[in-house]
C-alpha positions in Angstrom: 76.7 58.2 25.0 73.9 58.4 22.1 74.6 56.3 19.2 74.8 58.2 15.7 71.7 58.1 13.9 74.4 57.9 10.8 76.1 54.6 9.6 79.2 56.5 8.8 80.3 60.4 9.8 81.0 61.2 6.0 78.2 61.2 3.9 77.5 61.9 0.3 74.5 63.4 -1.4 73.2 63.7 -4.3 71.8 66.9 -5.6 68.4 66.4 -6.3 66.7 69.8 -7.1 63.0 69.5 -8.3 61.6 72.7 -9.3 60.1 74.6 -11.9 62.5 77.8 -13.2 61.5 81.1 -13.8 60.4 79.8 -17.6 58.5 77.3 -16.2 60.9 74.2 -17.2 60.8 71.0 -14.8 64.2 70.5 -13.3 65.2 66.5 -12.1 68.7 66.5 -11.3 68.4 63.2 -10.7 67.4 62.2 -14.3 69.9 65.1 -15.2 73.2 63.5 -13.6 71.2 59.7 -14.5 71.7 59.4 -10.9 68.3 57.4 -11.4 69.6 55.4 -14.1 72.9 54.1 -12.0 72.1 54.6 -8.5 73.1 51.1 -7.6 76.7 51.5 -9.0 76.7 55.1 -7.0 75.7 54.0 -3.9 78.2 51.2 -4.6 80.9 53.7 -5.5 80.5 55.5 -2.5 81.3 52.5 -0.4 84.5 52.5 -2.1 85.7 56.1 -0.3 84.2 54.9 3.0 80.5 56.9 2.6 77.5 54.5 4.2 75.3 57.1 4.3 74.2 59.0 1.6 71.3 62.2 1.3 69.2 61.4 -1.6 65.4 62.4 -2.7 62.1 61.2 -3.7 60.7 63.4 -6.3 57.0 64.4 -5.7 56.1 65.5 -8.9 56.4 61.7 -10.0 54.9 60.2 -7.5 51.4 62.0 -6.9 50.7 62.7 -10.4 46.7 62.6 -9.4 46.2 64.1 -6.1 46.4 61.6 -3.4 47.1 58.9 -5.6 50.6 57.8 -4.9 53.0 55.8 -7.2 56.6 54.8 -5.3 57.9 53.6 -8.7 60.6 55.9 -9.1 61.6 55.3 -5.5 62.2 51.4 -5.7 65.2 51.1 -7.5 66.7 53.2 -5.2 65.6 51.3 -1.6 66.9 48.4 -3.8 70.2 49.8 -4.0 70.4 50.7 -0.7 69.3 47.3 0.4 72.2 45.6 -2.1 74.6 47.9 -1.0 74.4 48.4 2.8 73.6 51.8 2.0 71.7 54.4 4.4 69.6 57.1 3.0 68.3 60.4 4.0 65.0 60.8 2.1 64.6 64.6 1.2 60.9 64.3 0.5 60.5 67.7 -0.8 64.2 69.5 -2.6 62.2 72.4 -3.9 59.8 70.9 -6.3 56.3 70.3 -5.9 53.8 68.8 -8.4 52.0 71.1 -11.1 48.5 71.3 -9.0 50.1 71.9 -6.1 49.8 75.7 -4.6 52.3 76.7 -1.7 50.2 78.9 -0.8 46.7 77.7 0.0 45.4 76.5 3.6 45.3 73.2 2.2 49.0 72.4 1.3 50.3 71.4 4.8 47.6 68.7 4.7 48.4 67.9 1.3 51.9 67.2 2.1 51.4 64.8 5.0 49.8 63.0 3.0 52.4 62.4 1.5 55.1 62.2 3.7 53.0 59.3 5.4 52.5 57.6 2.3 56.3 57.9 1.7 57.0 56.3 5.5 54.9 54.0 4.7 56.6 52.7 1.5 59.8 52.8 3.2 58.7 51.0 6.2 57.2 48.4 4.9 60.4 47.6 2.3 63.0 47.9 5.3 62.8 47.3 8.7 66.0 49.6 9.5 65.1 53.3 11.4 64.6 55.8 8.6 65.5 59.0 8.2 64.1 61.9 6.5 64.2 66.1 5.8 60.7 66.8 4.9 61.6 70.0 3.4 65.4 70.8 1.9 66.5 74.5 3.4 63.1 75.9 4.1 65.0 79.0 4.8 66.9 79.5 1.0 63.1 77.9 -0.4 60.6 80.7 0.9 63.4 83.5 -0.2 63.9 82.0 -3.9 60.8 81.2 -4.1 58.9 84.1 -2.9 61.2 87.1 -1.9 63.3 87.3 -4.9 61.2 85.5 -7.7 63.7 82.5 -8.5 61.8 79.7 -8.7 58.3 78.3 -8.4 55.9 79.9 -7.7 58.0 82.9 -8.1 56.5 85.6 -5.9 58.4 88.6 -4.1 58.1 89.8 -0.9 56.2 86.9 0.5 59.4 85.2 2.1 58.6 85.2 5.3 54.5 84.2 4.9 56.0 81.3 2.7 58.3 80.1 5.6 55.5 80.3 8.3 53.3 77.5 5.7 56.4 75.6 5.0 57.5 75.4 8.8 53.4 74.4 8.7 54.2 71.9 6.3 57.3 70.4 7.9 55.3 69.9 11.3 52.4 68.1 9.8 54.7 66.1 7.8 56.7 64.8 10.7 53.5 63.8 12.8 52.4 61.9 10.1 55.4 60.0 9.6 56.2 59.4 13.2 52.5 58.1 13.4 54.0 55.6 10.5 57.3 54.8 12.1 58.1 56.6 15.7 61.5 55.5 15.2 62.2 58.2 12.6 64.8 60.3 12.7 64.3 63.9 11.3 67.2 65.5 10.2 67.0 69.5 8.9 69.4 70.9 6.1 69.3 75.0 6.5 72.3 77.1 5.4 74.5 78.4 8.3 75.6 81.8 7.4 77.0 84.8 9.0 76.3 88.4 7.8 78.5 91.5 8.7 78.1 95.7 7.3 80.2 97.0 4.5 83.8 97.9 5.8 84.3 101.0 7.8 80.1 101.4 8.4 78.5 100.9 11.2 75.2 98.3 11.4 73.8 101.1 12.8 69.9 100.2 11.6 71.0 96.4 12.4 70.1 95.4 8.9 73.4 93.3 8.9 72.3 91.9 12.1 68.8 91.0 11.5 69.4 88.9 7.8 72.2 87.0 10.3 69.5 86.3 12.7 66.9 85.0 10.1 68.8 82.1 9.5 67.6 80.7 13.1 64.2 81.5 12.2 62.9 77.6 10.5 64.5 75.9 13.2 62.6 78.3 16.3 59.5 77.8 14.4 59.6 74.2 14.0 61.0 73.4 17.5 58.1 76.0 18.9 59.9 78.4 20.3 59.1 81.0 17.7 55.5 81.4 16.7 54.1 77.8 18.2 50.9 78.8 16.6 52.5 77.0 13.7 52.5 73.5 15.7 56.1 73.2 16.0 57.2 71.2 18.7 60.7 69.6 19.8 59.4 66.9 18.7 59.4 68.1 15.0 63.4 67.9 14.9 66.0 65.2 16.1 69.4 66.5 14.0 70.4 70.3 13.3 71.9 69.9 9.7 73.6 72.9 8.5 74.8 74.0 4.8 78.1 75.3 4.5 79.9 76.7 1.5 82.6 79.7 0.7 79.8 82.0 -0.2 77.8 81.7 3.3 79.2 85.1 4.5 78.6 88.6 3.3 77.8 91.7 3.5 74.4 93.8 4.1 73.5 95.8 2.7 74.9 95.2 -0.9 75.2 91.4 -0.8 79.1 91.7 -1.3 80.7 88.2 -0.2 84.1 87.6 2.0 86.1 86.0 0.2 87.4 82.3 1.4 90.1 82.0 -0.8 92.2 85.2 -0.3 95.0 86.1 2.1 95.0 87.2 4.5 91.6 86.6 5.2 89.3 89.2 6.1 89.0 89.4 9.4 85.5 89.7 9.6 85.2 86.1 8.2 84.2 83.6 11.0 85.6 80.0 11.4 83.3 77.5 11.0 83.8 75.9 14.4 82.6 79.0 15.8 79.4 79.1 14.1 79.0 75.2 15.5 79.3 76.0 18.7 76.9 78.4 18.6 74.5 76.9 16.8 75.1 73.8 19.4 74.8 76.0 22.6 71.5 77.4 20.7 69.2 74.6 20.1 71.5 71.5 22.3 71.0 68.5 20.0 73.0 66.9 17.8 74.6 68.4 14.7 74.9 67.1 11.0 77.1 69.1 7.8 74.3 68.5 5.9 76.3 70.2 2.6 79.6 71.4 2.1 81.8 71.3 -1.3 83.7 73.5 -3.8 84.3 73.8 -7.1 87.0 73.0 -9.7 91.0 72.9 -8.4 89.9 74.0 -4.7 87.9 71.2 -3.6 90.8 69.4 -1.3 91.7 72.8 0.1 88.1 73.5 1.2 87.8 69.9 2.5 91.0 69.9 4.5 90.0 73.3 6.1 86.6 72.0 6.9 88.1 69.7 8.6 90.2 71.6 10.6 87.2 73.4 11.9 85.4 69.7 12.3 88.1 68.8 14.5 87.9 71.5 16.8 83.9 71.7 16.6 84.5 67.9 18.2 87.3 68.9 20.7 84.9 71.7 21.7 82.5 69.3 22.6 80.2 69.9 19.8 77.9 66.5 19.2 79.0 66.9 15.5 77.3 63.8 13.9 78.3 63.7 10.2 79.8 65.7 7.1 78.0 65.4 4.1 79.9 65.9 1.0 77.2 67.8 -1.7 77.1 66.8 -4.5 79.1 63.8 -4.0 78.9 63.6 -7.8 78.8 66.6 -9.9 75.6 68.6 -10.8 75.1 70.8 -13.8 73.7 74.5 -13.6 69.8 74.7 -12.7 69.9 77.4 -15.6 72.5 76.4 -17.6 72.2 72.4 -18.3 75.5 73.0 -20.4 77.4 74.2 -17.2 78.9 71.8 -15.1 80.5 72.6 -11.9 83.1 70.7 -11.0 82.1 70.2 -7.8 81.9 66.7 -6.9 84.0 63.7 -5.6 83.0 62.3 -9.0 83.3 64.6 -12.1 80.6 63.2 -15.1 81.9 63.1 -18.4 79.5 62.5 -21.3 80.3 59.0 -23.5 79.1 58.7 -26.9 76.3 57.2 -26.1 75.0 59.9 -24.0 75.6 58.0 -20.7 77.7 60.3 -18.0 80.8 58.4 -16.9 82.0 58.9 -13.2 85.5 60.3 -13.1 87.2 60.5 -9.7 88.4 63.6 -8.6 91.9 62.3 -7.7 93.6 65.1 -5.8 89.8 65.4 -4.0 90.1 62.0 -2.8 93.2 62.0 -1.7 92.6 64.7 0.5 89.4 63.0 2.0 91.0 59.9 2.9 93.7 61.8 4.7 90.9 63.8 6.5 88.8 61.2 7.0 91.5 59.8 9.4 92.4 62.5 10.5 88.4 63.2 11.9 88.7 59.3 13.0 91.5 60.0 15.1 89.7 63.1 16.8 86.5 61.3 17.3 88.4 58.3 19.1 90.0 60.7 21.5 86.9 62.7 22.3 84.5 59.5 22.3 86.9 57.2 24.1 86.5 59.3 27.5 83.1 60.0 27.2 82.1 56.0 26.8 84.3 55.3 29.7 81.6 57.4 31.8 85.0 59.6 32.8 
């Protein structure tokens, strides 16, 4: 039996979002939530709900402010928390954002950014001699469409999704050569949304346009594995942990965009349980499987969590190698348009103090829930696990 590259199943991350908007504006969650300024009593808070392992980012733009000069600054506090804390961390190394002189586009970025990424394995290894882990790239498959189908972000192109994803997947392979020629113990773990797409009611997908957005979401993970277009580089090698993003919106209809709806009853019947899309996303790529985001907002937060669950538990009894569930954003995160929204959406609400600082409020009925499905997961994994290190 494998050990878990995780120090505990639930994990917590911290949104982390980097980019420039559509007017141009810098976004740093991190500095937004003052994750930055407090990490050390987050990663200690998280302890407190049983979370060892957290998802959290280095922000490029900081750190290469003169190309290939390279300034970990903004990185140290955090390794120092984590250090302090017993805390593991899953290093996004790039959630969207890229510095200003940077162009996704050219021949030269995949370069550019193993650059980086080796710089950044370096730093790390040298400050901790525990087995890192990284995503070199947060949801390449949602980045090349906001970014250059639809026009939502830097560098805000349309059409170009799919030329985008072929230098990202680029990108990710280059990356994770150069950090494995850093630290071969590396664990690379992905983050893509896992979605499933269905026609309208009463049509039929008779030009498989439903069909065919469903199958795109496999398309990253076969191009950086190499079994789609391995003139991109990608190898097996390039991936250890299939991390999917789950939320209530991941299903809908095409054409038209129309979601299913999670929360009413009956459900539709078109909706399909999340277990389901686990297996098959296990007995697609066989290796081992991460919830790499999964939350909801406001009052329905412990109803999402305890239905997750549910499907977690019978992912595991189905013999899925289900590895972790990351709670995103384990504290809450404002609106990447609208700073003054705040979602509600975290194990920890933030409520501004009079002297600007954002105080951590616990989501009480949220936690309650967790701890109850936290054992409830515990139990499950003992049964499966017990068997399976028993060589029976």
């Amino acid at each position: 039996m494998a050990r878990s590259p995780f120090r505990s199943f639930w994990l917590g991350g911290f949104e982390s979002a980097t980019h420039l908007t559509v007017c141009g504006e810098r976004l740093d969650l991190l500095d937004a939530t003052q994750h930055d300024r407090f990490v050390a009593a987050d990663y200690a808070r998280v302890r407190t709900v049983g979370i060892h392992t957290v998802r959290d980012t280095m922000r490029w733009h900081l750190i290469e402010r003169n190309p290939g000069q390279f300034d970990f600054s903004s990185v140290t506090p955090f390794l120092d928390a984590s250090h302090a804390q017993g805390v593991q961390v899953i290093w996004d190394l790039l959630h969207y954002g890229v510095p200003c002189d940077v162009d996704l586009f050219s021949p030269t970025f995949p370069d550019r950014f193993a650059a980086f990424a080796g710089a950044a394995a370096r730093y790390v290894r040298d400050w901790s001699s525990d087995a890192p882990c990284y995503t070199p790239i947060n949801e390449v498959s949602f980045l090349s469409w906001a970014a250059a189908e639809v026009g939502w972000m830097h560098p805000c192109a349309y059409g170009r999704g799919l030329e985008l994803k072929r230098q990202l997947v680029r990108a990710w392979v280059a990356a994770a050569a150069a950090i494995r020629a850093v630290d071969a113990r590396a664990c690379l773990v992905s983050a893509e949304p896992l979605i499933h797409v269905v026609p309208p009611l009463g049509v039929e997908d008779d030009g498989g346009h439903a069909a065919a957005k469903r199958a795109s979401q496999w398309e990253a993970w076969d191009m950086i594995t190499g079994v789609r277009e391995p003139e991109l580089g990608g190898s097996a090698a390039a991936l250890d942990v299939i991390g999917v993003n789950f939320y209530h919106d991941n299903q809908w209809e095409a054409p038209g965009g129309e979601k299913i709806a999670w929360h009413l009853q009956p459900r539709d019947s078109r909706w399909v349980p999340l277990h389901q899309l686990l297996v098959e996303t296990w007995t697609r790529y066989g290796r081992p499987l991460c919830i790499a985001e999964t939350s909801h907002v406001g009052v329905g937060r412990a109803e999402w969590i305890r239905e997750i669950t549910d499907e977690v538990c019978l992912a595991l009894r189905s013999g899925v190698p289900l590895e972790g569930v990351c709670l995103y954003p384990i504290i809450d995160r404002c609106d990447w348009n609208d700073p003054s929204h705040w979602h509600n959406s975290g194990l920890w609400d933030l409520v501004r103090q009079p002297d600007g600082t954002w105080r951590r409020d616990l989501c009480v009925g949220y936690a309650e829930e967790l701890a109850r499905c936290q054992q409830r997961v515990h139990q499950v994994r003992e049964a499966v696990l017990a068997p399976q290190a028993c060589g029976r």
